[in-house]
C-alpha positions as CSV (number, residue, x, y, z in Angstrom):
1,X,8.0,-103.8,-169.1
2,X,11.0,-103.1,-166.9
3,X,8.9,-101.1,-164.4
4,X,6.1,-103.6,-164.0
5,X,9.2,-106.3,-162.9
6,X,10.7,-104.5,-160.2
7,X,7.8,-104.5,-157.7
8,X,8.0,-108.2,-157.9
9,X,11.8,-108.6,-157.9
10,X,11.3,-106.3,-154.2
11,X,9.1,-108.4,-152.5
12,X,10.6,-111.7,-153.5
13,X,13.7,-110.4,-151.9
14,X,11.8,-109.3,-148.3
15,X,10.2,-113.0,-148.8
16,X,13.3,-114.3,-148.8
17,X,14.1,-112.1,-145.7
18,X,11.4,-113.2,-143.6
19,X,11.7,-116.6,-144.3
20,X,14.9,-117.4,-142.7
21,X,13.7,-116.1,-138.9
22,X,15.0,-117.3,-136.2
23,X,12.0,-118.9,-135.1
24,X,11.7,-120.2,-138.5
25,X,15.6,-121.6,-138.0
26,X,14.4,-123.5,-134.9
27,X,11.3,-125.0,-136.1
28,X,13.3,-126.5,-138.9
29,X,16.0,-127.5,-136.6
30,X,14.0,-129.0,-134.5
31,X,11.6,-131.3,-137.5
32,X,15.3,-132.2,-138.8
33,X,16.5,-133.9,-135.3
34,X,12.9,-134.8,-134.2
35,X,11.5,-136.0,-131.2
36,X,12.5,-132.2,-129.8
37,X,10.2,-129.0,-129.6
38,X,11.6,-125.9,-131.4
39,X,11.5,-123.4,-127.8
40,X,14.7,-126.2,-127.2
41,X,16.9,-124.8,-129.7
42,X,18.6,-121.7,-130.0
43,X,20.2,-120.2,-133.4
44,X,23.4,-118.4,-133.5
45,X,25.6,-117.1,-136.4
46,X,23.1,-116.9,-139.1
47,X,24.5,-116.3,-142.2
48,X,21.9,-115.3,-145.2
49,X,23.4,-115.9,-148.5
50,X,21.4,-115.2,-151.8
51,X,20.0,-118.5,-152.4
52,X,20.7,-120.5,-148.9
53,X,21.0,-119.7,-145.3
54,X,23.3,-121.6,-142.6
55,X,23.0,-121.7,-138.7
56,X,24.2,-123.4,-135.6
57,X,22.2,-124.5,-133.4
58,X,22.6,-125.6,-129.8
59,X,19.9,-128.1,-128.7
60,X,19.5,-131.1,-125.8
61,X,20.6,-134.1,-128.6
62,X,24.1,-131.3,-128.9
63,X,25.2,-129.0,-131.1
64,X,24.4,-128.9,-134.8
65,X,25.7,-126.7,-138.3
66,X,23.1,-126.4,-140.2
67,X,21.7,-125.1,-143.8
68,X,18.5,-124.6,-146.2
69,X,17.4,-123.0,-149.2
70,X,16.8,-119.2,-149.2
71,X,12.9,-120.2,-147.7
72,X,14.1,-122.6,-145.5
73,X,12.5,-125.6,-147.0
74,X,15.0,-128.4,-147.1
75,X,16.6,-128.1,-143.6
76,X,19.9,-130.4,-143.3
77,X,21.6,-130.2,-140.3
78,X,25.2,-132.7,-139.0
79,X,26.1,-133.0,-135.4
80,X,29.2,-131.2,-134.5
């Protein structure tokens, strides 16, 4: 029974992983402030936790913290 979970617990983990791409980051960065295409923002100081991610973003409506769940659904982002 063990053996048969592992497998599953290893690719939910690199899912997690891929999810929270940069271009990923600025596509949802760029839904939450709208009205701005994602190529305008750029992502710095990405920090993946376990169950979220958090990012800044620079973009031409300013600069922005952001975070999301682990599959960057979610996106929430406050003007710095």
């Amino acid at each position: 029974m063990k053996r048969s979970i592992f497998p599953v617990v290893v690719v939910s983990l690199f899912s997690a992983g891929c999810a929270s791409t940069p271009e990923n980051l600025q596509r949802e960065t760029a839904r939450y402030i709208g009205d701005i295409a994602p190529d305008q923002v750029r992502v710095s100081n990405i920090q993946r936790g376990v169950t979220d991610v958090k990012w800044d973003a620079e973009t031409p409506k300013g600069d922005y913290s952001c975070s999301a769940d682990d599959m960057v659904r979610r996106a929430y982002c406050t003007k710095r």
